[in-house]
C-alpha distance (Angstrom), angle and dihedral (degrees) to the residues before:
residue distance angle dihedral
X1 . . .
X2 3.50 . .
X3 3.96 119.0 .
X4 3.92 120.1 -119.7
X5 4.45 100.7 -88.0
X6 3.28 126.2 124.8
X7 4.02 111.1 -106.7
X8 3.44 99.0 -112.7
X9 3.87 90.6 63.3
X10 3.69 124.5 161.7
X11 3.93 109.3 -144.4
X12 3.25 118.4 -158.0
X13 4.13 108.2 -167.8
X14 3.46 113.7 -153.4
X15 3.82 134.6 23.4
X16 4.26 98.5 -139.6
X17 4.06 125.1 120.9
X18 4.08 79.4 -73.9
X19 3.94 102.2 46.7
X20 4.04 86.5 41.8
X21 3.63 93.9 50.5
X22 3.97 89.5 46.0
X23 3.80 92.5 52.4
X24 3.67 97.2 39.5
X25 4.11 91.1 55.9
X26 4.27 89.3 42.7
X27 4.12 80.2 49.2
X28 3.82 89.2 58.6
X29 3.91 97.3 45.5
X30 3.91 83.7 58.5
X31 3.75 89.9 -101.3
X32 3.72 124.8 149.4
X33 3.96 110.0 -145.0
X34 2.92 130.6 -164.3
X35 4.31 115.8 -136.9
X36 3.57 116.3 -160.9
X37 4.49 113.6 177.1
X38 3.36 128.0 157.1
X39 3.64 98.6 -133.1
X40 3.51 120.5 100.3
X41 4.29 89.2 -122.3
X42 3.74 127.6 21.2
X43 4.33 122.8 -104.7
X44 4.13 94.5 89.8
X45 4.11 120.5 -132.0
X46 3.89 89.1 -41.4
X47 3.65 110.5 48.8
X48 4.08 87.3 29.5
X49 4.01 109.1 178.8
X50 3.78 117.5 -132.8
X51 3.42 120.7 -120.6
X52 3.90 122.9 -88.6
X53 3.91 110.2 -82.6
X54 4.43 98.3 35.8
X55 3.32 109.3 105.7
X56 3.72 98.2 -176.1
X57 3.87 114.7 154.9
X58 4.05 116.7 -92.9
X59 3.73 90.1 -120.3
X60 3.76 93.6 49.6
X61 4.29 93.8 61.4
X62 4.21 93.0 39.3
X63 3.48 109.0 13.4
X64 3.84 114.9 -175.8
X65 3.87 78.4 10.8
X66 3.74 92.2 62.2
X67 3.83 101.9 98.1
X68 3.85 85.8 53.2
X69 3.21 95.2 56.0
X70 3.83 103.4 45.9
X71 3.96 83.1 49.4
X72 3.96 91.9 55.6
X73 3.92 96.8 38.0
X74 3.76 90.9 45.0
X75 3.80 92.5 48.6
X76 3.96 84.2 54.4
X77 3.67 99.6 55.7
X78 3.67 92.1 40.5
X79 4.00 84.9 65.7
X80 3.96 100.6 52.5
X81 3.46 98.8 103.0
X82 3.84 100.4 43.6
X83 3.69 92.1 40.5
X84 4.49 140.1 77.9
X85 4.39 92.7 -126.0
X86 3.51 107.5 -163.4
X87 3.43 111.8 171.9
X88 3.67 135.2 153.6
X89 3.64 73.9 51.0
X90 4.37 128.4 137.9
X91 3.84 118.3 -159.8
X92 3.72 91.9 -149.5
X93 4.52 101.4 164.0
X94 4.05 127.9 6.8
X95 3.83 103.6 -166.9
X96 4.10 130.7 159.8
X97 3.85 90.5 -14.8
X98 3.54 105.7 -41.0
X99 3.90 139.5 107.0
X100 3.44 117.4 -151.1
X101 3.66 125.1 -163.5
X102 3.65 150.9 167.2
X103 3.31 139.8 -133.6
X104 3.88 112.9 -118.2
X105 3.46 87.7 -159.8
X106 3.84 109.1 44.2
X107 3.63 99.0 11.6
X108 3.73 90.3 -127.3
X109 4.02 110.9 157.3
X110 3.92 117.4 -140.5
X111 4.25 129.0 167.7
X112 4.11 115.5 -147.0
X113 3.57 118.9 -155.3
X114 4.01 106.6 -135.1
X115 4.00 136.2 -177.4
X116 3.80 96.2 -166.9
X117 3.80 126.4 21.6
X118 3.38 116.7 -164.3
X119 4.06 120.4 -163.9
X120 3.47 129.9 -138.6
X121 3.75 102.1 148.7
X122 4.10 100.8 145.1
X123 3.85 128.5 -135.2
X124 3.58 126.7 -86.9
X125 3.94 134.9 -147.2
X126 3.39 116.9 -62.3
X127 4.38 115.1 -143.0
X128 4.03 144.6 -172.7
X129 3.68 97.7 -156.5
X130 4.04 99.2 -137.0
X131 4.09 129.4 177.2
X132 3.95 102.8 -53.2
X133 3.65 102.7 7.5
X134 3.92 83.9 127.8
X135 4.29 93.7 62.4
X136 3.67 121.1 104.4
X137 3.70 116.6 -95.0
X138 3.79 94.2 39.5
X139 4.03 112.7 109.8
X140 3.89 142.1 165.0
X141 3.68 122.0 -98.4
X142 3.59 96.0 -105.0
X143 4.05 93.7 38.5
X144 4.20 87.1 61.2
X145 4.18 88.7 48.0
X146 4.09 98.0 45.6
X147 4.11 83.4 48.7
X148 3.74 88.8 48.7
X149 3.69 97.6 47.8
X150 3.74 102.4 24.2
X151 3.39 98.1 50.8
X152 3.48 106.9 12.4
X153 3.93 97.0 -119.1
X154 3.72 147.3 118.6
X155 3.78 130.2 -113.5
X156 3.45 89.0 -146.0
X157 3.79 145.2 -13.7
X158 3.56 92.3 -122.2
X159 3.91 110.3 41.1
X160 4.28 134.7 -171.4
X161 3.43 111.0 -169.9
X162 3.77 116.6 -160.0
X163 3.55 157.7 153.8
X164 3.83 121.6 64.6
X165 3.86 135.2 -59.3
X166 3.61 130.4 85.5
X167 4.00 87.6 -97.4
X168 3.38 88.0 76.9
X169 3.93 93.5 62.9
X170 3.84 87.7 46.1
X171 3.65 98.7 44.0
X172 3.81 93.4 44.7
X173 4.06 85.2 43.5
X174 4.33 84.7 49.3
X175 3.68 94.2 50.8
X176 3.78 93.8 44.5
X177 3.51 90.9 59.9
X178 3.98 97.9 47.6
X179 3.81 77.3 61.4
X180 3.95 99.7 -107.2
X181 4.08 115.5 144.2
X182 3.25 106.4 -105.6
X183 3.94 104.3 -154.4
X184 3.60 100.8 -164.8
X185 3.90 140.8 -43.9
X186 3.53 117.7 -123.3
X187 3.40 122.1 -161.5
X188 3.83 128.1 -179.2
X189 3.91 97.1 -166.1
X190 4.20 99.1 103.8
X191 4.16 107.0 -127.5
X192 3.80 82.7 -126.9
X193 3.78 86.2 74.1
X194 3.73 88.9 48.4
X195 3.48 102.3 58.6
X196 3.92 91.2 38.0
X197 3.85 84.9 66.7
X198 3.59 106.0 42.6
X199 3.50 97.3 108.6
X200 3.65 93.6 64.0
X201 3.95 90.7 40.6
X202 3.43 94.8 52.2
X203 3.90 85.6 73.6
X204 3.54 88.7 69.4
X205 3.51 91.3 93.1
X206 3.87 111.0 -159.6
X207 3.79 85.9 -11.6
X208 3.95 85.7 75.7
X209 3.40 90.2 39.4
X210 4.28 95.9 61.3
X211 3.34 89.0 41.7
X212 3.88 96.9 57.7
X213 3.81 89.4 38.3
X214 4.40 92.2 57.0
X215 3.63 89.9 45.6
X216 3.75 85.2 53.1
X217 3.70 99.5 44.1
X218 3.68 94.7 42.6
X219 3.63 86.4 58.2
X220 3.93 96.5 42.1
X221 3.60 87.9 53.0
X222 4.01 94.3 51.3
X223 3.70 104.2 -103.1
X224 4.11 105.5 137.9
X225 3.45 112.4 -125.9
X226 3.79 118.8 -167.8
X227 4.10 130.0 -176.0
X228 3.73 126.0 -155.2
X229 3.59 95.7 31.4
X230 4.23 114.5 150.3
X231 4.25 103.0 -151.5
X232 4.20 110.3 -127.3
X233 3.58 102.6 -170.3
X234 3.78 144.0 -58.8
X235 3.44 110.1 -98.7
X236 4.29 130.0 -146.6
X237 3.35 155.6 96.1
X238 3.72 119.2 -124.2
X239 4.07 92.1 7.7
X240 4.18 126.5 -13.1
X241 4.01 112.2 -61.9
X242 4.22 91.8 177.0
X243 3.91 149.1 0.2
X244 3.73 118.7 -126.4
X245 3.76 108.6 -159.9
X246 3.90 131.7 165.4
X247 4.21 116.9 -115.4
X248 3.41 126.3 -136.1
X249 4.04 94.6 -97.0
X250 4.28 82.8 50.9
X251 3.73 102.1 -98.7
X252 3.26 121.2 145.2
X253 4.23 112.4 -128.5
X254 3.79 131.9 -164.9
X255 3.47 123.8 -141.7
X256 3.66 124.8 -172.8
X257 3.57 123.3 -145.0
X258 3.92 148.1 130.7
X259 3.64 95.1 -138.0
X260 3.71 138.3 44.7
X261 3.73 132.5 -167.1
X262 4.00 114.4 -166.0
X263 4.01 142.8 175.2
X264 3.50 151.1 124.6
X265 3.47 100.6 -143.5
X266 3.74 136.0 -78.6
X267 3.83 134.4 -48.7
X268 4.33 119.8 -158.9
X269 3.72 115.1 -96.6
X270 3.90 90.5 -129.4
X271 3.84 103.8 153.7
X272 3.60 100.7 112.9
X273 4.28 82.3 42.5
X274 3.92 83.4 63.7
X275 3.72 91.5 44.2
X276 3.99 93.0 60.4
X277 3.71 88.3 54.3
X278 4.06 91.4 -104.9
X279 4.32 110.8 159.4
X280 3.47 125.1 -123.9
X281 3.49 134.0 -126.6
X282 4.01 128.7 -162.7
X283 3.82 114.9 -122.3
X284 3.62 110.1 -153.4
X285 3.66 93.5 -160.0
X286 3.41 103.8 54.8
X287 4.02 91.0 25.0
X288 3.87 95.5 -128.0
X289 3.33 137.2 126.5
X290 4.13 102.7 -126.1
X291 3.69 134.4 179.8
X292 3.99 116.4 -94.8
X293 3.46 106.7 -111.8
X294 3.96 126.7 155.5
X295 3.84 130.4 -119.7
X296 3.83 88.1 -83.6
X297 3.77 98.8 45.3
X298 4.15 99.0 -103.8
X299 4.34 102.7 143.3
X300 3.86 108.0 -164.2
X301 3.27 84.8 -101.3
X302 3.98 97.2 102.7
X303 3.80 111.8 -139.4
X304 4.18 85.7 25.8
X305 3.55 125.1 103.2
X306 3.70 129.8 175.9
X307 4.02 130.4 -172.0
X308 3.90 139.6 156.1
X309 3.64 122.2 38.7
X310 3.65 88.1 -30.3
X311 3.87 89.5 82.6
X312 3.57 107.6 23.4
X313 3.93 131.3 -3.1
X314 4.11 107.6 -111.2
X315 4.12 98.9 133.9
X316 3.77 132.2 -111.4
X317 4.09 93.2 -50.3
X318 3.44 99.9 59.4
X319 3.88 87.2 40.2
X320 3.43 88.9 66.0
X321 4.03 98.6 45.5
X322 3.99 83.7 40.9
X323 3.83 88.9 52.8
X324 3.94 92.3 53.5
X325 3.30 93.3 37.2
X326 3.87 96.6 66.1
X327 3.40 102.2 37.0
X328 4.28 85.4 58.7
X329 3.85 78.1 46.6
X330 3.79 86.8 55.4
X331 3.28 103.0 46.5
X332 4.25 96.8 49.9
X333 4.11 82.3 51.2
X334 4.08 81.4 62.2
X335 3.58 102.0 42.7
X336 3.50 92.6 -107.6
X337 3.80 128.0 137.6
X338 3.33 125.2 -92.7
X339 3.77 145.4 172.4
X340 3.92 101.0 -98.3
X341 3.98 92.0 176.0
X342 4.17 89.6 51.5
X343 4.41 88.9 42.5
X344 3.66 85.2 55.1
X345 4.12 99.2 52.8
X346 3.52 90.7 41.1
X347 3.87 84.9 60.6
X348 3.66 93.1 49.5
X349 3.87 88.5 40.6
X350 3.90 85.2 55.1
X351 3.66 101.2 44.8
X352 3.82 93.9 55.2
X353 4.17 88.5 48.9
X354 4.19 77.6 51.9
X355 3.75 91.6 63.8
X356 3.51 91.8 42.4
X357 3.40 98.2 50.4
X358 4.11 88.7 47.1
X359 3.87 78.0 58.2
X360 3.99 91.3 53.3
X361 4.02 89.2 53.1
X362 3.60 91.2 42.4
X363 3.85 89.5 49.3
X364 3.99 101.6 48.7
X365 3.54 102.4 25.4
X366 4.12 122.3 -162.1
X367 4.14 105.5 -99.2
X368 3.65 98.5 -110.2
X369 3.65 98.3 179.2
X370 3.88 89.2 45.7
X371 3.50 104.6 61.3
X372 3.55 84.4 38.6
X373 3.77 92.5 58.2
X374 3.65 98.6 59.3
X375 3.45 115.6 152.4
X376 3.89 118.0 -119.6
X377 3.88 89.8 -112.1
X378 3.41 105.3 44.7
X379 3.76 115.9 109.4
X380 3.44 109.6 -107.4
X381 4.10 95.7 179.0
X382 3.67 118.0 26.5
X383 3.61 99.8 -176.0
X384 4.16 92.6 68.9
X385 4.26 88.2 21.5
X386 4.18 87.9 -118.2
X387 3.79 113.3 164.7
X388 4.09 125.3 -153.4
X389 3.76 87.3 -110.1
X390 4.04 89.1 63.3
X391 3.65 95.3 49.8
X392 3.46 94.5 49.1
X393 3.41 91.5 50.0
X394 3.80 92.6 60.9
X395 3.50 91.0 44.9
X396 3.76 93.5 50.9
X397 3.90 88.0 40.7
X398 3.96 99.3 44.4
X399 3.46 104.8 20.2
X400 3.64 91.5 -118.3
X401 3.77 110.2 173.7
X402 3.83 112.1 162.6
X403 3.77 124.3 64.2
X404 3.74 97.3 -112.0
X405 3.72 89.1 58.2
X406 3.62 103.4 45.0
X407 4.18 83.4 51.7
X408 3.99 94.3 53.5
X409 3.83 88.5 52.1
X410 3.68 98.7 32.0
X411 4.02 109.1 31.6
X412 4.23 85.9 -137.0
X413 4.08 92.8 151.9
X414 3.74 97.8 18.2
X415 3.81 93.2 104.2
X416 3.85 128.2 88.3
X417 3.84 95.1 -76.7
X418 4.19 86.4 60.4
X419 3.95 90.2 -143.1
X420 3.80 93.8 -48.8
X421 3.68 100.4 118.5
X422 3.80 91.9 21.1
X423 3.92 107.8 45.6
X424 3.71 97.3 77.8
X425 3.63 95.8 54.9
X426 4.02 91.9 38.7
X427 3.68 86.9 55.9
X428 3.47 102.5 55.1
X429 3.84 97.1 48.9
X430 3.68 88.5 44.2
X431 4.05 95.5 53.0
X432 4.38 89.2 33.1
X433 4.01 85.1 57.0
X434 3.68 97.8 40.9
X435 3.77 97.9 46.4
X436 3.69 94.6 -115.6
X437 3.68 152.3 141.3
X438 3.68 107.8 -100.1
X439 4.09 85.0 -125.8
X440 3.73 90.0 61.6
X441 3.69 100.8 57.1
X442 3.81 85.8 66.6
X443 3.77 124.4 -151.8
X444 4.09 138.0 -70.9
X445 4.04 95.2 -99.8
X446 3.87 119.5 -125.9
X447 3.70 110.6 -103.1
X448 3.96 122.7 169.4
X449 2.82 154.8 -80.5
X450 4.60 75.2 51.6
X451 3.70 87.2 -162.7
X452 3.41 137.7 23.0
X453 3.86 127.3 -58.4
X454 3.25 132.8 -173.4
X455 4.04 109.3 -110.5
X456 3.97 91.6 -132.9
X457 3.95 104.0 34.4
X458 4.03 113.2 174.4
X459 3.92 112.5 -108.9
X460 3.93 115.7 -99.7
X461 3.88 116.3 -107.6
């Protein structure tokens, strides 16, 4: 049953800085959007809303982040009466015109006719699955910040955050502050690579600028920091009691801890890209397959936009710019008008964030040689409880060289994450095994429903 919109409905998925700043320049062309996210209040991963009844300060959830994040939520609200809100709200198939959803909250099903979609479906925590990163206490990056400013609580009382990214500086930095002991941060990126990209960091602006201050204050307040590490395994027995990593110099450390926060970054939510029929192309810098979009956010998909983290991982600024930028895009696609003058510094705007965020992937580097490494009995998918030795096995048995392949024989991505937490990892044996270029091995297609349904939902009103 289709929900009450007119047919020539623009959709706007997802309500973060990048679905606000899409609906918010629609709003101003005398366009009615409509704004379907899955979250329960709009502000995506990054500017994450607490839940009604916390009344903890702005500056306490985002700190330095805080005037961002009044700016975004406030330019939300001011759109609820000249906008289609839908949240609560999963995008789970587009076929032949149609969006269907579900209602997290009801389970009610519904299909929206659209003319345009525009998508601002966020990024996601990037992994290497490694010995024990299945025990309790061990979390991704952005899983140990959306507990800390969601709910206002700890993973653990004694925390080891590490991996790669610069969200593991600021989510160390975060949890420092709430007054959690940070044991140590481990990061694998070498400080060689660091310095070797400053001159494309330093366009970062006052980006840079936090970052180099909550390395410093992390140190200054006696958290150890160390660069060039390679992670060995999480080690317990009813839930993770220490890290053992590798230093720079090769010595294998021991950290004890009852928490631990890890990732190497972030990789595009672009399910519901692959359900519209958009391509993909591989980024060699962030080592991800992405959709092809242009500088403005057109896919060649026509009628389909896509912007944010959704189609390439730049961080909450350029969502924002990204998130304008399309929606301008959108409108000259209609014959609308449009601010040509504003389109064109948003490009410019957007191409400097490009080198800087050439100087982020330079900077913290994915561990190749980890996620090569994996041992034969680490699990590589959790969802169907495959290990690394298995899919090698049907590789080495069936010649199976391309991700699609190994998943038909091997179920790696057949669970309820659908390859999203999985693919990464799967990918890297698969290409390590075979001999090839990580590019080659291909990626785990999108296939709906992209998350979880429930097999019986109720029919939508």
């Amino acid at each position: 049953m289709s929900d009450t919109a007119p047919d020539n409905a623009i959709v706007v998925i997802g309500a973060g800085p990048a679905g606000t700043r899409a609906a918010e320049t629609l709003v101003k062309a005398g366009v009615k959007p409509v704004v379907i996210d899955e979250a329960p209040k709009s502000g995506g991963q990054i500017y994450r809303r607490q839940p009604d009844g916390f009344r903890r300060p702005i500056e306490d959830l985002y700190g330095y982040e805080a005037p961002k994040a009044r700016a975004v939520h406030a330019a939300f609200d001011g759109l609820s009466d000249r906008i289609d809100y839908r949240p609560n709200t999963l995008v789970w198939e587009v076929r032949e015109g149609l969006v269907h959803t579900i209602d997290n909250a009801t389970d009610k099903r519904g299909s929206l006719p659209y003319a345009a979609l525009v998508l601002a479906t966020g990024a996601m925590d990037r992994v290497v699955p490694m010995p024990g990163w299945t025990l309790p206490g061990v979390y991704t990056l952005g899983g140990a910040q959306i507990a800390l400013k969601f709910q206002g609580c700890a993973i653990g009382s004694r925390v080891v955050f590490a991996g790669s990214s610069p969200l593991l500086y600021l989510v160390a930095y975060q949890y420092a502050k709430a007054g959690a002991k940070v044991e140590a941060v481990i990061d694998t990126a070498p400080f060689a690579a660091k310095v070797k990209a400053l001159p494309d960091l330093v366009l970062g602006g006052s980006t840079f600028a936090k970052g180099l201050y909550y390395v410093g204050w992390l140190r200054a307040h006696g958290v150890r920091c160390v660069s060039g590490a390679t992670l060995l395994r999480a080690e317990g027995k009813d839930g993770i009691e220490a890290l053992v990593w590798r230093d720079s110099g090769g010595g294998e450390q021991r950290t004890a801890c009852d928490a631990l926060g890890y990732g190497f970054g972030l990789k595009s939510e672009s399910q519901v890209a692959d359900l519209c029929g958009v391509p993909f192309r591989f980024d060699q810098g962030q080592r991800q397959f992405v959709p092809e979009v242009d500088a403005a956010g057109r896919t060649p998909v026509k009628g389909v936009y896509a912007c944010g983290d959704g189609a390439t991982v730049r961080g909450a600024d350029a969502a924002e710019l990204a998130g304008e930028r399309a929606a301008l895009a959108l409108l000259e696609d209609r014959g609308q008008a449009f601010d040509r003058a504003r389109a064109q510094a948003l490009d410019a705007a957007l191409a400097k964030l490009n080198r800087f965020r050439r100087g982020m992937d330079a900077a913290f580097p994915f561990p190749v040689e980890m996620a090569k490494a994996i041992a034969d009995d680490t699990i590589v998918c959790r969802c169907e409880a495959i290990t690394a030795g298995e899919a090698r096995k049907w590789m080495r048995d069936l010649g199976a060289m391309e991700m699609n392949r190994v998943k038909a024989f091997s179920r790696v991505g057949m669970g309820r994450c659908q390859g999203r937490v999985c693919g990464t990892g799967a990918a890297e044996v698969v290409a390590a095994e075979c001999g090839l270029p990580i590019e080659e091995v291909g990626r785990l297609r999108g296939q709906a429903p992209v998350k979880p349904v429930p097999l019986d939902p109720a029919e939508g009103e």
